[in-house]
N, C-alpha and C positions, 0 to 999 in steps of 0.2 A: 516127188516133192509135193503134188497137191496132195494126195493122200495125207502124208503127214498134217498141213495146215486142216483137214476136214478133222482132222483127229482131236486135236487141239484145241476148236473149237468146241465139239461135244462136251470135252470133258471139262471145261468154262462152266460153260452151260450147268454140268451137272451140280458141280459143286456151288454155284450162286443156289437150285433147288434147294438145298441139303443145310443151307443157316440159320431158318428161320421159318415159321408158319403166317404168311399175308391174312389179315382178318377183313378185308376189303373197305375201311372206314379209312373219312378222312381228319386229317387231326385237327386241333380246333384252331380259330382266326385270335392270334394278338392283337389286342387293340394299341392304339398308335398311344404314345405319350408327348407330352405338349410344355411349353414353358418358356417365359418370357427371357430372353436376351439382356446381360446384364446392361445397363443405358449410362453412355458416356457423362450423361447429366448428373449420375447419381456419385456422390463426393466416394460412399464406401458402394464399386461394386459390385461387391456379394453380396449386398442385402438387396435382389431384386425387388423386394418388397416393401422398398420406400417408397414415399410417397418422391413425384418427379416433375420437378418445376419447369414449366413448358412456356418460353419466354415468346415464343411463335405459334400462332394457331395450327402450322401443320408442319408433323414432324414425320420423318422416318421411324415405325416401330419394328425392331425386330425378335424373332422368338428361335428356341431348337425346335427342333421335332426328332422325331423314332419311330419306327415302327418295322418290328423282327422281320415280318414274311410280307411287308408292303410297302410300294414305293411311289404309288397314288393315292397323295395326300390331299384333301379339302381341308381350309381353316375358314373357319368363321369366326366374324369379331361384332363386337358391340361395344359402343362408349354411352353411358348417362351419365347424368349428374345427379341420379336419384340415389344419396347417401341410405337410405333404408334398404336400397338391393344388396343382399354380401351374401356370402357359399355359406356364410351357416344357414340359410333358410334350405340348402339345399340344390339340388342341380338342377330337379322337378320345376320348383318353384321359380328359377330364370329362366329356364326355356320358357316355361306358359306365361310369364311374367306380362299384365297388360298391356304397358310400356314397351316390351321389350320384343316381344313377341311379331313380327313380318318385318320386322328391322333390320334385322343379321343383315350383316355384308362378307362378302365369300371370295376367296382368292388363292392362287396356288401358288404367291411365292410364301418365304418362311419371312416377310413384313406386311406392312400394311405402311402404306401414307395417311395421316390420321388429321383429321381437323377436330381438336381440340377446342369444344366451346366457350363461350362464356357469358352465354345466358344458358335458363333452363333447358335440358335435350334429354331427350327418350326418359323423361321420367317426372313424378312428381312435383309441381313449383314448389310445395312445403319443404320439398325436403331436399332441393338446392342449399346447396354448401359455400359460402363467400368469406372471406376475409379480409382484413383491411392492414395495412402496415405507410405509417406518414412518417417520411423521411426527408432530409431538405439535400438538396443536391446544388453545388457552387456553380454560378452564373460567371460572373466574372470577378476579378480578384485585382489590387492594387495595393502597396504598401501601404493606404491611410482605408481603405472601405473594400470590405468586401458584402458583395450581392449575391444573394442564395434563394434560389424558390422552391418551395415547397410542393413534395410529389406524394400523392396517395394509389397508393401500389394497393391494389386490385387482385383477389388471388381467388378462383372459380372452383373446386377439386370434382374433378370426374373419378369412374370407374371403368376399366377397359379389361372384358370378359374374352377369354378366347378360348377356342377347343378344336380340336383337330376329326375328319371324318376320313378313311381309309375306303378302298374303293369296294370294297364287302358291305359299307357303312357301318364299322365299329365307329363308335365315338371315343377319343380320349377325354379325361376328367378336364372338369371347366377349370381353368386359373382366370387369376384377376391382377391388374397392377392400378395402381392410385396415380392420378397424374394431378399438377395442380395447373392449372392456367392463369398467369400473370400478363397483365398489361399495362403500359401507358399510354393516355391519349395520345394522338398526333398533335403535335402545332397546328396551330391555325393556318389555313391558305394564306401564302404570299402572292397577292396578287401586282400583275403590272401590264400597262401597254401602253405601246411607245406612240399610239396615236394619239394618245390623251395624255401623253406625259405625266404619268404615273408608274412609279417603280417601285417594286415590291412593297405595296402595302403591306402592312401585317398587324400582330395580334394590339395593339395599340389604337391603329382603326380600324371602327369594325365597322363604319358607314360613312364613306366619303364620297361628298358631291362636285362632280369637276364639272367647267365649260359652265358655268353661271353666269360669267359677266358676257363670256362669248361663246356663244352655242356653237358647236364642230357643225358643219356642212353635210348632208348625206345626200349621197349619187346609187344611182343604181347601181354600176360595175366601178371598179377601181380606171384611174387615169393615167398619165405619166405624173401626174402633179398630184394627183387627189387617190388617197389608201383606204383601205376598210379599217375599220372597228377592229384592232385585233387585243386577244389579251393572253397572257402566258401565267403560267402558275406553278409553284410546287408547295410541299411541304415537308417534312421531316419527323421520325420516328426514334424516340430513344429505345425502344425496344430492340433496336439495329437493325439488318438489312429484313424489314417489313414490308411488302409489297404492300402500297395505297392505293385506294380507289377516290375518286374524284367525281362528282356531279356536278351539271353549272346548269344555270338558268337563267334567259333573258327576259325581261317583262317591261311593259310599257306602262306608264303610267295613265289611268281613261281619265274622263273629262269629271268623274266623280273623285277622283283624285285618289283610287286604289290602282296598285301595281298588278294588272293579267299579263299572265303566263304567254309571251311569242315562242316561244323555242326552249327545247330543256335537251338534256339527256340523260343516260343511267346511269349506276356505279360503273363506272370504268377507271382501270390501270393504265390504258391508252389513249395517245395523242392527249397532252396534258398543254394543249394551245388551240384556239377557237379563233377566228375571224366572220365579219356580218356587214353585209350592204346591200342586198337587194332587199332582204327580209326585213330591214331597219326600215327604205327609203318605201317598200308595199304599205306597211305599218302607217308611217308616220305619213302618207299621202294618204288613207283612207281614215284616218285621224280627222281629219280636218283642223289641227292644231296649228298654230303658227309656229310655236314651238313645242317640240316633245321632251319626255324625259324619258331616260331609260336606264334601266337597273341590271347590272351583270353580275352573278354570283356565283358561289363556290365553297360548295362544301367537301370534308375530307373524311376516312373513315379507314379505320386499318384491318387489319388479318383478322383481326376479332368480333368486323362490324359495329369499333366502337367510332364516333363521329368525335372531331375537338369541339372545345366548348361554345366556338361560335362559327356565323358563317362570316366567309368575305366579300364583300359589294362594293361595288362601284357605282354611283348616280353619273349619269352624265345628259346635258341636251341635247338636243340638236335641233334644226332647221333644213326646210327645204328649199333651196334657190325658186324664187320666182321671176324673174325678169320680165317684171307685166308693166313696169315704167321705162319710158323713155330715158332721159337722164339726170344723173347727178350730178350738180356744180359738187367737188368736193376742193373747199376752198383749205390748201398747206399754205395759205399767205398768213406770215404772224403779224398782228399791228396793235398787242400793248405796247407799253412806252420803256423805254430803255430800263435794264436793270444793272446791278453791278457786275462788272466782269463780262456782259455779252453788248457784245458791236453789234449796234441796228443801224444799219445806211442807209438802207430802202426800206421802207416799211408806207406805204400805201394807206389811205382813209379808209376803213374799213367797209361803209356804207358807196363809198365813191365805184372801191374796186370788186363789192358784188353786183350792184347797179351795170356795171360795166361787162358783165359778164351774162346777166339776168337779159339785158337786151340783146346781145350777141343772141341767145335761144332764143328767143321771140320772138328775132329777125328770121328765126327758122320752125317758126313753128308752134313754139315750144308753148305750154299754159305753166304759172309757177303752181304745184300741185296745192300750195295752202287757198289758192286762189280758184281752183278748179271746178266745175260743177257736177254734176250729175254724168252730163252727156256727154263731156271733153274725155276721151280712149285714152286711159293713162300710159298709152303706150309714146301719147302728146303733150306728155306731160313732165315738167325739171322737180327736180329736189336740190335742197341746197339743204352740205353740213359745214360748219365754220368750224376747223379744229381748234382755234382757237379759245374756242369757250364749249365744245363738246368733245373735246376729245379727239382720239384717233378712230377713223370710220372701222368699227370690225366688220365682219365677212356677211355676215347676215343684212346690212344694213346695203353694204355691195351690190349682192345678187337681189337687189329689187330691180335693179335699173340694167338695161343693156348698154347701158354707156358711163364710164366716170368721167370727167373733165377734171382733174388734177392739175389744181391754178394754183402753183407758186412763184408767188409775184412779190416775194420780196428779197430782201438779200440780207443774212446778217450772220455773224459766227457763232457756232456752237449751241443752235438751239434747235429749238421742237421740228420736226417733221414728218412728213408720213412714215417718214422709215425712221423710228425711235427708237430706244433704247433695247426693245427685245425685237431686233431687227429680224429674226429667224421666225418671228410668227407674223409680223407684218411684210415678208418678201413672202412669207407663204401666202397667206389671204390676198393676195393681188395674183399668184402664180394660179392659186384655187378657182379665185374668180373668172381670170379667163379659160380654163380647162373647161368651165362648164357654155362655154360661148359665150364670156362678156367681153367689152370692147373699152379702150383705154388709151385718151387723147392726155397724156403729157406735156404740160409747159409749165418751164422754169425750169430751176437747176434741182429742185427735190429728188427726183429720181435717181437722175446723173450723182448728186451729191447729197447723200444723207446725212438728215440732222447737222446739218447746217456747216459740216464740216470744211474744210480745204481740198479741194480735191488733190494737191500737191502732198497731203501725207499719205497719202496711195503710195505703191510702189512704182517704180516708172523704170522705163526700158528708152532706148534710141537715144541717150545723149538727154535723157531726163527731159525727153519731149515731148514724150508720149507713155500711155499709160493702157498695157491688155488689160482688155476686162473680162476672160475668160473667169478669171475669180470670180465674178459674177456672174451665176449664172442668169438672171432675171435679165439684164440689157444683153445678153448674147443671144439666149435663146425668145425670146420674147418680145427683144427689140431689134437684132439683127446687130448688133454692133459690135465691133472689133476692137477699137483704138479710142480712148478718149487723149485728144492735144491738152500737153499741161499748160496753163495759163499761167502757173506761179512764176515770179521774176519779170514778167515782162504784161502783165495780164491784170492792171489793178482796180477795181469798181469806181476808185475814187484818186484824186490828182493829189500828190502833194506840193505845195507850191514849187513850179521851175522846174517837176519832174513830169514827163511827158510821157506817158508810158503804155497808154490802151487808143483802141481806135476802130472800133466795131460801131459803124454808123446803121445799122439794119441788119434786115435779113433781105438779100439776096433769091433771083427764082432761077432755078435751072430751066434752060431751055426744054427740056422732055416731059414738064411738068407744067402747060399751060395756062390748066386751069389756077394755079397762084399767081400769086403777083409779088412784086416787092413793095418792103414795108421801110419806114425811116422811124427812128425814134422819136416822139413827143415830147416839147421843150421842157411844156408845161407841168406833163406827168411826173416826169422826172425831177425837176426842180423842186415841183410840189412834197413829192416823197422823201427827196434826200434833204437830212438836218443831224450832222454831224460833226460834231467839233471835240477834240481830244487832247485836252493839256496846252501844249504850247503849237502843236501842230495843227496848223488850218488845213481842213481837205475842200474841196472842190470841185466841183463839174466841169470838164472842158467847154468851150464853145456852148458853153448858155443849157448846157443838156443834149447838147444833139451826139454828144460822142459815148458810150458805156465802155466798160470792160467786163470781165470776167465772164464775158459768153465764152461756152466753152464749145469747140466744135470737136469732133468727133468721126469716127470712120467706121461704116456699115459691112459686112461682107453680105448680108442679104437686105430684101425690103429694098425702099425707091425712096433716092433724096429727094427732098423737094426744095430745101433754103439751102442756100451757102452763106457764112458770113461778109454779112457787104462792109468791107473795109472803107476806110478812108483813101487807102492806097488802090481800092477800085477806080477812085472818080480821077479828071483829069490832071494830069500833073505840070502845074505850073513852072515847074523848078524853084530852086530856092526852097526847097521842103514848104511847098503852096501845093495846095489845091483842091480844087474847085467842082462843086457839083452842080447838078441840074438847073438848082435856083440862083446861079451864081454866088451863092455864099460859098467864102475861101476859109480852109482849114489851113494854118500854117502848123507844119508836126513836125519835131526833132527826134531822133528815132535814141531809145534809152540806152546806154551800155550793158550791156550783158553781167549779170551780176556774180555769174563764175568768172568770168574773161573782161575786165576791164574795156581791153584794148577792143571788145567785140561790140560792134551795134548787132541791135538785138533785131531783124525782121519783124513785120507783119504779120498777124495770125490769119489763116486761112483755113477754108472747110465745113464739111456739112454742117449744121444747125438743126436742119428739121428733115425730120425721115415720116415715111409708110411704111406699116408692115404688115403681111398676112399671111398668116401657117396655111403650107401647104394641106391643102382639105379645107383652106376656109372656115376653119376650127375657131378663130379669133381673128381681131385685130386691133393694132396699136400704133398709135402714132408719138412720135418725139419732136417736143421744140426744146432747147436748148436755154431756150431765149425769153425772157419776159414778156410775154404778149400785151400785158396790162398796158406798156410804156410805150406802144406803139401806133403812130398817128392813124389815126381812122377819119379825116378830114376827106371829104370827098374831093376826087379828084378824075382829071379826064386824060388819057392815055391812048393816043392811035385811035381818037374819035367816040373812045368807049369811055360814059361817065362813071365811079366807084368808088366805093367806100374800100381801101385796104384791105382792113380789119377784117372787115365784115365778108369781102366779097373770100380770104384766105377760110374763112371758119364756116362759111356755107359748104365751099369745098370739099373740108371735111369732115361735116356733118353727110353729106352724101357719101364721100367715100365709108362711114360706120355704118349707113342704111341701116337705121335702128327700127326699120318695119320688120325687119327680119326675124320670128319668134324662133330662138335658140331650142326651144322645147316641142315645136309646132308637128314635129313628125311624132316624138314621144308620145303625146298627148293622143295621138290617134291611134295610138298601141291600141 
């Protein structure tokens, strides 16, 4: 059997010899052939050699290839927009082309991803090609008006050369296809931030100035209360899904009143949101400005590198907290004269009840700063703003002082107060203020009750007797308080004849709090202030002035009471609804009926009045009176051997307790 298979083979062998004569030459190399892919753009397409309207600067191009005896292909491509290059000049003449020539770009699939220009590229500026077509395109439309704007379409025409190299380096013949490049602007940036309560700006303003009347506050780092400068932005492309690029740039305004460059960046398609506060509050302290201005901007630009027709800015101020003054009276007591439709009961001399206040500091210290010299440390020093005729204190005017005194000392419905109408930026600038370490002695019902309201149209819990103030954040977190007591029904400022119904003779000291004392109402003050008469109904003071109502007590979960309301039903009880206090003067009280429950006498009001408080960290602090301090007898008086002034001796107290020597910035400042 091998035998046979040797045989077999031989005779293979012979007969391959015996077909033909081998001349030893090899046969010649095919060169590759090349051509462009017909393009889903093109309406007919067979005629690859339309011109191809390219709505996107970079598109997918693809092409065939061939090549008989090779299957290592090189393509090389070039795009100009030099219309003078075309294959009739020949093949010579584009390869050497000066334009054209170390430009090639090379690749081994059968596409290319192509950016499609539109301005001048690899060729001649004479001999760029553009056209223009203005079209109007509907905005929005209603059965009486329709709104149309008007678009001028933009169209760039390149030429896109290609040829293929096989791994012998045959070249295949050059081809060409025509593209056009169409574009529309982008929109202009929409700009917005929620610090500055500004939302999407857009192509309508193109230069808005915010925080003019109130400069925004700048801090180093952000706080639980106080945010950075943030701003967010986009825009839009009718071209469709066009990838944007976006620049923004901050700049200050110098002392010659030109806008320099703090901060910029590139075109970028990422992170299309910014935030700034250390680089604002570096700036604006090496400024030496009292106030700054600053400029935020934003430009846009598409697939094409074309920018919208403008940019978008934002002016804004700002200020930097100083707290290099002692304190400010800021006086919420109103005392024009009665208007229509608003109850004034209490309303105070104006001159009487800042006088009264102005000595209170001075007993502690204090210089009035208009009064001040040279040499008096303004850290020794008061300010006084009357909102009455300036307005609501803004934040700027706050952070001078390490201390506010917040004197509302009058009583009336529905009017002006600290906390007024745009209540969400005046709760803010007091929460601002103390984040940065200022300090905030409250008296009167201002705080407790904004803008002069009732506190009975609160919501209320417990038998409609009490009121969470968790809805608030400002008295929870910053005053420590849980529960305001409703006074409505049984709780009234002023008498109506025969109706007996309040009986808040003072404030009251807890034993764990020494250093106060108690305090009684002032006949005089009182008397003095109330003048109110309505229709047929007479109102009145009980007992000459010495009785109020509408102290409203309240309940802490943190901080240290200091007052409790001192009732009538504190002092001795005579019987016979008598009785009797210190000085032997007899209050005779009949207790009112309940005004849900007839058959119900309505109790005594009892509970704190006046609290301490201070954030853990010693970060702030703030105190609450409840209670009009103004009305309160300041008559010297002698008590277990020790002679004093009330008034005075409770507001020394705490005056110490805010140690306003303490520079909130004093470690900073050593940075």
């Amino acid at each position: 059997m091998k035998k046979v298979y040797i045989l077999i083979t031989l005779l293979g062998l012979l007969l391959i010899s015996c077909t033909g004569e081998f001349d030893g030459s090899v046969k010649p190399n095919v060169k590759p052939t090349v051509r462009f892919s017909p393009s889903p753009m093109v309406t007919d397409s067979s005629d690859i050699n339309s011109t191809i309207e390219v709505s996107r600067k970079e598109i997918k191009v693809p092409w065939y290839a061939n090549d008989a005896d090779d299957y290592d292909l090189t393509f090389r491509y070039i795009v100009t927009t030099d219309s003078s290059i075309t294959l009739e000049d020949g093949e010579d003449a584009i390869l050497n082309n000066e334009y054209l020539n170390g430009n090639w770009k090379q690749t081994k699939n059968m596409y290319a991803n192509v950016s499609f220009p539109y301005s001048n590229y690899n060729g001649n500026e004479e001999n760029f090609v553009e056209s223009f077509v203005t079209y109007t395109d509907t905005v929005s439309s209603t059965p009486d008006t329709t709104i149309v704007q008007e678009i001028n379409k933009r169209t760039v025409y390149s030429t896109m050369f290609l040829y293929a190299v096989d791994s012998k380096g045959a070249r295949s013949n050059i081809v060409s296809k025509k593209f056009g490049r169409t574009n529309i602007k982008p929109e202009k940036v929409k700009l917005s931030s929620d610090k500055l309560g500004v939302k999407l700006i857009s192509q309508n303003q193109l230069d808005t100035l915010v925080g003019i009347v109130d400069p925004y506050m700048i801090l180093k780092a952000p706080t639980e209360t106080w945010s950075p400068f943030d701003f967010k932005w986009y825009s839009k492309d009718d071209d469709g899904e066009v990838t944007l690029e976006y620049k923004w740039n901050l700049s200050m305004k110098d002392n010659d009143g030109v806008f320099e460059t703090v901060d910029s960046s590139d075109w970028s398609s990422v992170g299309q949101k910014k935030s700034f506060s250390k680089i604002l509050f570096d700036k604006a302290r090496s400024s030496g400005q009292d106030i700054q201005e600053f400029m935020f901007s934003v430009k846009v630009r598409d697939d094409a590198f074309v920018e919208a027709d403008s940019t978008t800015k934002i002016r804004f101020k700002t200020f930097l907290p100083k707290m290099t003054k002692g304190a400010l009276l800021l006086s919420a007591t109103f005392y024009s004269e009665q208007k229509p439709n608003k109850k004034r009961v209490m309303i105070p001399e104006e001159e009487d009840h800042l006088n009264f206040y102005k000595s209170l500091l001075e007993e502690n210290g204090f210089v009035n700063e208009d009064e001040a010299g040279d040499d008096v440390d303004p850290v020794d020093q008061y300010g006084v703003h009357v909102m009455d005729t300036e307005g609501v204190a803004n934040l700027q005017t706050l952070s001078e002082y390490r201390l506010v005194i917040i004197a509302s000392d009058d009583w009336v419905v529905g009017d002006m107060s600290l906390i007024g109408d745009n209540e969400a930026a005046d709760w803010r600038n007091l929460r601002e203020y103390l984040s940065v370490g200022g300090k905030i002695l409250s008296i009167g019902t201002d705080v407790i009750n904004p803008s002069g309201g009732d506190i009975s149209n609160k919501v209320y819990v417990d038998d409609d007797i009490s009121t969470i103030v968790s809805s608030n954040p400002f008295l929870s977190s910053y005053i420590g308080m849980y529960k305001i007591f409703n006074a409505h029904g049984y709780q009234r400022m002023v008498d109506e004849v025969g109706f007996d119904d309040y009986d808040c003779i003072g404030a009251k000291t807890y034993a764990h709090a020494p250093e106060y004392v108690s305090m009684r109402f002032d006949s005089v003050k009182t008397n003095s202030a109330f003048n109110y008469d309505q229709g047929s109904k007479l109102y009145r003071f009980r007992d000459n002035g010495l009785v109020m109502a509408n102290i409203q007590p309240f309940i802490i979960n943190s901080g240290t009471p200091i007052f409790s309301l001192y009732s009538i039903y504190d002092l001795e009880d005579m019987g016979n609804n008598i009785y009797k206090d210190e000085t032997g003067y007899e209050f005779s009280v009949t207790l009112p009926n309940d005004p849900e429950d007839p058959n119900k006498l309505v109790g005594h009001t009892t509970g704190t009045i006046g609290t301490t408080y201070i954030k853990e960290g010693d970060a702030y602090r703030t105190a609450l009176l409840s209670f009009p301090l103004y009305y309160m007898n300041n008559d010297e008086t002698t008590v277990n051997g020790e002679t004093y002034k009330p008034v005075s001796k409770n507001f020394k107290a705490l005056i110490d307790f805010f140690d306003v020597s303490i520079d909130p910035f004093e470690e900073e400042e050593g940075e």
